[in-house]
C-alpha positions as CSV (number, residue, x, y, z in Angstrom):
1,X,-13.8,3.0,-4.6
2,X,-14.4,1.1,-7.8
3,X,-14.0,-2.5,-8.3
4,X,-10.4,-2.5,-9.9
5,X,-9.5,-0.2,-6.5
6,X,-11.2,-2.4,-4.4
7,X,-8.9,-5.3,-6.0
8,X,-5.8,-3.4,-5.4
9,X,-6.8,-2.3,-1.4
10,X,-7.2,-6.4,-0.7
11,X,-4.1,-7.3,-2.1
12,X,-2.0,-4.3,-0.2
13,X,-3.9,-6.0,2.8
14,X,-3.3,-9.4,2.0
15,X,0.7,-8.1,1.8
16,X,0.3,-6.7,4.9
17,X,-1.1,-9.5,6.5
18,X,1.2,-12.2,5.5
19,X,4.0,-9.6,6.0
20,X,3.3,-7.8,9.0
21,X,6.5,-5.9,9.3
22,X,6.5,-4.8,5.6
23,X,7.0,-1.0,4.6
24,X,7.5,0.4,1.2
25,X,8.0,3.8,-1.1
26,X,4.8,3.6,-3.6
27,X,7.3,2.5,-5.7
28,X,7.9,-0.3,-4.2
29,X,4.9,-1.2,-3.1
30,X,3.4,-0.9,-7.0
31,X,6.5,-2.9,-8.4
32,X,7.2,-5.5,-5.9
33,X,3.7,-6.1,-4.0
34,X,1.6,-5.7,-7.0
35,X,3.3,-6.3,-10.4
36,X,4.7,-9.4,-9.5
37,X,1.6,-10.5,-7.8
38,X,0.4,-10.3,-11.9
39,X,-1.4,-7.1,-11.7
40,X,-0.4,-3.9,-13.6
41,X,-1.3,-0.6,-11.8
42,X,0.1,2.7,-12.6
43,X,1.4,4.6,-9.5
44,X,-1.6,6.9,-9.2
45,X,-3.8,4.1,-8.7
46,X,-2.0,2.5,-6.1
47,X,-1.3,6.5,-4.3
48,X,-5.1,6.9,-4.6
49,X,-6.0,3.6,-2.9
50,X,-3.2,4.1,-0.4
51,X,-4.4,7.0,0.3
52,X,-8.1,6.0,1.0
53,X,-6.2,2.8,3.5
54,X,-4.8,6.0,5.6
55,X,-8.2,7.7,5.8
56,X,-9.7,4.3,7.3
57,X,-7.2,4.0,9.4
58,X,-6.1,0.6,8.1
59,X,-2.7,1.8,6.9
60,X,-0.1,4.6,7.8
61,X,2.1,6.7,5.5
62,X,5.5,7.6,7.4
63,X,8.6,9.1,6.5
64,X,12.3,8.1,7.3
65,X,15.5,10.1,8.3
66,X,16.2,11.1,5.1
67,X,12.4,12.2,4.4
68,X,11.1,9.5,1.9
69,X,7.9,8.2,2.4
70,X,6.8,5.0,3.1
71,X,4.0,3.4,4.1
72,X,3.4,0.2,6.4
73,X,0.0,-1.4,8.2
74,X,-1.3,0.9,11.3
75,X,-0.1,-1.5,14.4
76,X,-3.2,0.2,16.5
77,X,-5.6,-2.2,14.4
């Protein structure tokens, strides 16, 4: 993970921790977590870095009723 990904994992984090019971589309979570925190990411940034959270464990991806995927912190850590 580069620097600019490492910048992008602790702010999903911080999100998470201030907001423990957030979930959100990678939509959401690149427009509304990020962008407005005063960082611009394109979507494949923030897929790749959410993608390395779920292989650490630190992060789950999850899917609704309706399938659409969404991702929230793993409650097990």
């Amino acid at each position: 993970m580069d620097k600019r990904q490492e910048k992008i994992s602790r702010m999903i984090l911080d999100y998470l921790s201030k907001n423990p019971n957030a979930e959100d589309a990678l939509d959401g979570i690149t427009k509304w977590w990020l962008e407005l925190e005063g960082i611009e990411v394109s979507r494949n940034e923030v897929a790749e870095v959410l993608e390395s959270l779920i292989q650490k464990g630190l992060i789950k991806m999850c899917k609704n009723k309706g399938g659409a995927t969404f991702y929230r912190i793993d409650n097990k850590i």
